[in-house]
MDTraj code that builds the backbone (N, CA, C; nanometers):
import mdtraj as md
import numpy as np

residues = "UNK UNK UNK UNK UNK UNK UNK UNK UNK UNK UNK UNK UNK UNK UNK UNK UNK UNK UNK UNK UNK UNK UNK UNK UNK UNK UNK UNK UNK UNK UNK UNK UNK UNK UNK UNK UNK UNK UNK UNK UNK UNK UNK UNK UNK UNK UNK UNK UNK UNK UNK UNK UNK UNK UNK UNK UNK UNK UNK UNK UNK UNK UNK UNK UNK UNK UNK UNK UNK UNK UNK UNK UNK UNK UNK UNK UNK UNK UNK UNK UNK UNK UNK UNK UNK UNK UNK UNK UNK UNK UNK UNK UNK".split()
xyz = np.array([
    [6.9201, 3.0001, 4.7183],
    [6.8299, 2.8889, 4.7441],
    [6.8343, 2.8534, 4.8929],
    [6.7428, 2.8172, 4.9154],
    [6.7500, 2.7621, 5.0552],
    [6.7511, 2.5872, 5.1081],
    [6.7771, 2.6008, 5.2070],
    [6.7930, 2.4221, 5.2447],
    [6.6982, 2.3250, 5.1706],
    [6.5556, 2.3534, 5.1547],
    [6.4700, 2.2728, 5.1167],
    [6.4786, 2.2871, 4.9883],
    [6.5059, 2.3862, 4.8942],
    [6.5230, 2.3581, 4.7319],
    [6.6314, 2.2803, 4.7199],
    [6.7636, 2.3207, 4.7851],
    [6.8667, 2.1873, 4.7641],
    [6.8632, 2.0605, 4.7848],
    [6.8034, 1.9972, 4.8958],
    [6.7675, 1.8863, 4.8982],
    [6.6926, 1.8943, 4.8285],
    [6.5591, 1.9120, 4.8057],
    [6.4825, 1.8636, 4.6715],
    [6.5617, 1.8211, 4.5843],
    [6.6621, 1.9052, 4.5211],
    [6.7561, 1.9208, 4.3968],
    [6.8047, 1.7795, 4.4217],
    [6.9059, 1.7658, 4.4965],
    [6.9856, 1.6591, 4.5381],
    [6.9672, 1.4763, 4.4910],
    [7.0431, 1.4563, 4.4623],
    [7.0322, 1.3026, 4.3928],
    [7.1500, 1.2493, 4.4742],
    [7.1253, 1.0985, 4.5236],
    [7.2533, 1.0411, 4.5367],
    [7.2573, 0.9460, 4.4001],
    [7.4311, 0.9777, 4.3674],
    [7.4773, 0.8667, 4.2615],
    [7.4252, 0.7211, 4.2788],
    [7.3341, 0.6433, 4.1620],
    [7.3013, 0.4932, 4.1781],
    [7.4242, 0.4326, 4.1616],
    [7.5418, 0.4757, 4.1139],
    [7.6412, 0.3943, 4.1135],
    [7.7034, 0.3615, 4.2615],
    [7.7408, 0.4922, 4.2970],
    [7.8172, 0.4782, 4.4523],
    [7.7052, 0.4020, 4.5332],
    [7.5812, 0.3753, 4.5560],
    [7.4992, 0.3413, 4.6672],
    [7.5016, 0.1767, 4.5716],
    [7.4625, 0.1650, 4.4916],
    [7.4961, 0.0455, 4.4356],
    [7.6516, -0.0239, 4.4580],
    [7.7164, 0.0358, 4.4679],
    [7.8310, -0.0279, 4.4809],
    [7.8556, -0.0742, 4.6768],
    [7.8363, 0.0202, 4.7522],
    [7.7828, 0.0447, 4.8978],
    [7.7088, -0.0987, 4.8884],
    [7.6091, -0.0844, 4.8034],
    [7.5118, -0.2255, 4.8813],
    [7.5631, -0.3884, 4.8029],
    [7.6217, -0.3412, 4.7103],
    [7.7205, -0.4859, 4.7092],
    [7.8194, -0.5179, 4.7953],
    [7.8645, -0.4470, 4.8125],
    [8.0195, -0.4384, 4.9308],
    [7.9275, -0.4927, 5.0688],
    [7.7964, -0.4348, 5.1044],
    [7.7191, -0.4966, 5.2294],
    [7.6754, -0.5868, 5.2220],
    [7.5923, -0.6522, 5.1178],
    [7.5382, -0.7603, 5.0701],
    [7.5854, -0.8871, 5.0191],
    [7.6937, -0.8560, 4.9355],
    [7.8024, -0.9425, 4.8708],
    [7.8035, -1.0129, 4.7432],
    [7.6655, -0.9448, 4.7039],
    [7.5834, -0.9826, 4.5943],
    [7.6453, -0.8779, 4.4775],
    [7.6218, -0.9099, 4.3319],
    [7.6389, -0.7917, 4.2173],
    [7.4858, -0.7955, 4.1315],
    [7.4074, -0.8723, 4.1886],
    [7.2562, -0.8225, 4.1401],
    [7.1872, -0.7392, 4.2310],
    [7.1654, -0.6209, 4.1888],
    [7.1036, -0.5670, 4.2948],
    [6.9485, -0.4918, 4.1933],
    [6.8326, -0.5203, 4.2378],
    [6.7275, -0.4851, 4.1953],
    [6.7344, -0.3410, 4.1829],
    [6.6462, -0.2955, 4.0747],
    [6.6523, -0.1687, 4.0656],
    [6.5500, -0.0697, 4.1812],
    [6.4676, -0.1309, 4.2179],
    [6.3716, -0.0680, 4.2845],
    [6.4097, -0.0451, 4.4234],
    [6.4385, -0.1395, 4.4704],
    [6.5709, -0.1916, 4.5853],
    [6.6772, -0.0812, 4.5804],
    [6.7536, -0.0425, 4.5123],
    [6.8150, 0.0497, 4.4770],
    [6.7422, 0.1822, 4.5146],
    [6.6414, 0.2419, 4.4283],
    [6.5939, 0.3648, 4.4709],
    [6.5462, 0.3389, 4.5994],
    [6.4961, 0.2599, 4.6009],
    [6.4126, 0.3002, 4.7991],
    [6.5464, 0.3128, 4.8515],
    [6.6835, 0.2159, 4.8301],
    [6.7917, 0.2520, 4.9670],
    [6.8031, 0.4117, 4.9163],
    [6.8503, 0.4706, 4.8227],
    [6.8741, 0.6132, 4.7557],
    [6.8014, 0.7084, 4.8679],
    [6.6331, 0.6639, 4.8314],
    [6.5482, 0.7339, 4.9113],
    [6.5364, 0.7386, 5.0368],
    [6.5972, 0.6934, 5.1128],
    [6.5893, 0.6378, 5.2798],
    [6.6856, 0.6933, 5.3429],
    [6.8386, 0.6763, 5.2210],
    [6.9504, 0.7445, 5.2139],
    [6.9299, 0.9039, 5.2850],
    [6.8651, 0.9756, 5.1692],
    [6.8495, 1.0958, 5.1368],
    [6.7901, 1.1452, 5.2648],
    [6.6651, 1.1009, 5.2842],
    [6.5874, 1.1139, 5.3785],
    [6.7357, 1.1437, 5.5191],
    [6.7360, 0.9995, 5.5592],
    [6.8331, 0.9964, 5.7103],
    [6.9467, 1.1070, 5.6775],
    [7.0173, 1.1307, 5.5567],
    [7.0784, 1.2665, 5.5254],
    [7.0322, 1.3940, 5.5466],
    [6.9178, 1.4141, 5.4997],
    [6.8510, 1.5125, 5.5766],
    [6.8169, 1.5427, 5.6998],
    [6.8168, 1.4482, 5.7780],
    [6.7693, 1.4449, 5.8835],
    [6.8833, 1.5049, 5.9602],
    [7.0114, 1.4023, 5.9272],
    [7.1075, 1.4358, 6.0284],
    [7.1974, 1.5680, 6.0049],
    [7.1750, 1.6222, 5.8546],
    [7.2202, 1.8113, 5.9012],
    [7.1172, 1.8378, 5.9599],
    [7.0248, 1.7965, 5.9183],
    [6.9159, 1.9402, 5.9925],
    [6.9873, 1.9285, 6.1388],
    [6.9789, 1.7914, 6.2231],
    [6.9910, 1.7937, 6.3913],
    [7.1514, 1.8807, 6.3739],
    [7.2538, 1.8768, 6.3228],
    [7.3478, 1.9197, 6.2816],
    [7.3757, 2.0763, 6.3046],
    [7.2922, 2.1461, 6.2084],
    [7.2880, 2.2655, 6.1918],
    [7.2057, 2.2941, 6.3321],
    [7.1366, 2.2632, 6.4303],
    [7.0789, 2.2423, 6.5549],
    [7.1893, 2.2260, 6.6417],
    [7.2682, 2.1973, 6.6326],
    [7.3530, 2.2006, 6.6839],
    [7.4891, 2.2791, 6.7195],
    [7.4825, 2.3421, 6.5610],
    [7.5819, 2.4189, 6.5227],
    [7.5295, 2.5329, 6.6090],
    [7.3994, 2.5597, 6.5793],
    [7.3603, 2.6669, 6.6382],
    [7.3218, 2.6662, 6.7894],
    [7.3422, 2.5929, 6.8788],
    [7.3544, 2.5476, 7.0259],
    [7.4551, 2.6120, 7.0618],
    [7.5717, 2.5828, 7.0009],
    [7.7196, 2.5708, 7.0196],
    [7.7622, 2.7109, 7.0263],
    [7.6813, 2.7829, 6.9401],
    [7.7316, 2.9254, 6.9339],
    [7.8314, 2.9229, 6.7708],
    [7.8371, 2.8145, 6.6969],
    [7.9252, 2.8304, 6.5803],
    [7.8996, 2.8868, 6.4545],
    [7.9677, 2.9248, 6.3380],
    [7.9338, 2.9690, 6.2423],
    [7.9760, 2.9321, 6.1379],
    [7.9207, 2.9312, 6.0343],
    [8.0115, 2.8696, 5.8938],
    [7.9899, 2.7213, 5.8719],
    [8.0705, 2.6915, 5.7833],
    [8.0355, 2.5013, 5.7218],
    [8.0063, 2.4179, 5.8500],
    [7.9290, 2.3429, 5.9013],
    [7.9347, 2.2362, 5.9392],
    [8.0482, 2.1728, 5.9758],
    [8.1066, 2.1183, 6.0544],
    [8.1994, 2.0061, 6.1269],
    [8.1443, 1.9170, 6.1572],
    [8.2830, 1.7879, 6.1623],
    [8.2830, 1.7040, 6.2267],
    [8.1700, 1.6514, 6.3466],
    [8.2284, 1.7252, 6.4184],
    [8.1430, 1.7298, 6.5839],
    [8.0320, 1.7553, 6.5945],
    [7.9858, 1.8602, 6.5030],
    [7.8559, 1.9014, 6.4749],
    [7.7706, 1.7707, 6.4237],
    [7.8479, 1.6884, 6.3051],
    [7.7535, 1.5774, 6.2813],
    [7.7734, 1.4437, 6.3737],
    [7.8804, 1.4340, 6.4402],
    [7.9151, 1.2939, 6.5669],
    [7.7620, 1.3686, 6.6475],
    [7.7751, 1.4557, 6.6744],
    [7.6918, 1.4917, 6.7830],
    [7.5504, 1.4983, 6.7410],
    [7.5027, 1.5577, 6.6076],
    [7.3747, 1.5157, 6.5418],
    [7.3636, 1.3543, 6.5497],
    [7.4413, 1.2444, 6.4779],
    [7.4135, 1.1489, 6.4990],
    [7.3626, 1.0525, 6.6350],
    [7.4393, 1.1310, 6.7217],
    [7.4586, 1.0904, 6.8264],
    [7.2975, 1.1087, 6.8784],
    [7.2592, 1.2315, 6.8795],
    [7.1677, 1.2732, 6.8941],
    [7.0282, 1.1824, 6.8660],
    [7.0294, 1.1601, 6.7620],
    [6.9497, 1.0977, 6.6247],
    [6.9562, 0.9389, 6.7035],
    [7.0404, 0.9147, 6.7261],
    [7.0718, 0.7546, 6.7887],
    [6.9840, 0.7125, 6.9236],
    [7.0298, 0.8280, 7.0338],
    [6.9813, 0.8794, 7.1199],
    [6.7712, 0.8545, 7.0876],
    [6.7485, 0.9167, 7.0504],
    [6.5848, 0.9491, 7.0006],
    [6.5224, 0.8489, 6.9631],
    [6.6223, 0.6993, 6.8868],
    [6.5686, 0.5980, 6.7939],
    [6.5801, 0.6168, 6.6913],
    [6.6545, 0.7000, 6.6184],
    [6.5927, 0.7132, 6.4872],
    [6.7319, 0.6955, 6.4102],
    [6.8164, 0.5905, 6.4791],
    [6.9499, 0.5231, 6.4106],
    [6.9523, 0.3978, 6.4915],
    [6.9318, 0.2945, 6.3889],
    [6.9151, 0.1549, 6.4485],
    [7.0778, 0.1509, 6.4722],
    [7.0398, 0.1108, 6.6174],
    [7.2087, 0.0502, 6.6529],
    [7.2496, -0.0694, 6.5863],
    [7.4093, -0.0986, 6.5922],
    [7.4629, -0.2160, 6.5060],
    [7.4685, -0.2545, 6.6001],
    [7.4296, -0.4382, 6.6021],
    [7.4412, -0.5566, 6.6634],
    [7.5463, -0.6159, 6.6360],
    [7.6232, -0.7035, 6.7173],
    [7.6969, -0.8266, 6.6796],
    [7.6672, -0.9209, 6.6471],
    [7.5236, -0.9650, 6.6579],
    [7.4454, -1.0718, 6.6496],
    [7.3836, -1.1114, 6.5189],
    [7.4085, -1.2011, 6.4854],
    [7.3427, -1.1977, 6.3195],
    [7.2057, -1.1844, 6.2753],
    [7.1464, -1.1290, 6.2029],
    [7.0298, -1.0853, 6.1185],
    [6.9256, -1.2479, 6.1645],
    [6.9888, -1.3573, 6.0912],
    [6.8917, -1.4636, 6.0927],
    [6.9552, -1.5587, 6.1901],
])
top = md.Topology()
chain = top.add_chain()
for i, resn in enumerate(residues, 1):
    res = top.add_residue(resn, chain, resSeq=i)
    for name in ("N", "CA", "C"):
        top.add_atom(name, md.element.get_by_symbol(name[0]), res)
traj = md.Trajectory(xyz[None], top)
């Protein structure tokens, strides 16, 4: 299979991301729909950041699984571009 049938395939657990957005939120109601879009947004920015990843890997001259560095440096990357909202100290409201 290739990259794009696996992600297709790919599900993140509603439990673990549900549990993730209580621990952020502080709440234990969490809407269901609310739920899949974070899942989906999830998935998405997951994808995103092997792909820059494996872009990287292959910059580097490397071979085999993915590392560390490979994804600091995709992210980094990704951050770089806009397309990872930086964390503030400043509160939301």
């Amino acid at each position: 299979k290739d990259r794009y049938e696996i992600f297709r395939e790919t599900k993140l657990s509603d439990g673990k991301v549900k549990k993730v957005m209580q621990t952020i939120l502080g709440t234990t109601g969490i809407n269901k729909n609310l739920l899949r879009i974070v899942c989906g947004v999830s998935k998405v920015y997951m994808g995103q950041l092997v792909e820059e990843a494996k872009t990287v890997q292959t910059l580097m001259g490397d071979r085999g699984p993915l590392l560390p560095y490979h994804l600091r440096e995709a992210r980094r990357r990704l951050k770089e571009a806009g397309l990872v909202p930086a964390l503030s100290e400043e509160p939301l409201l």
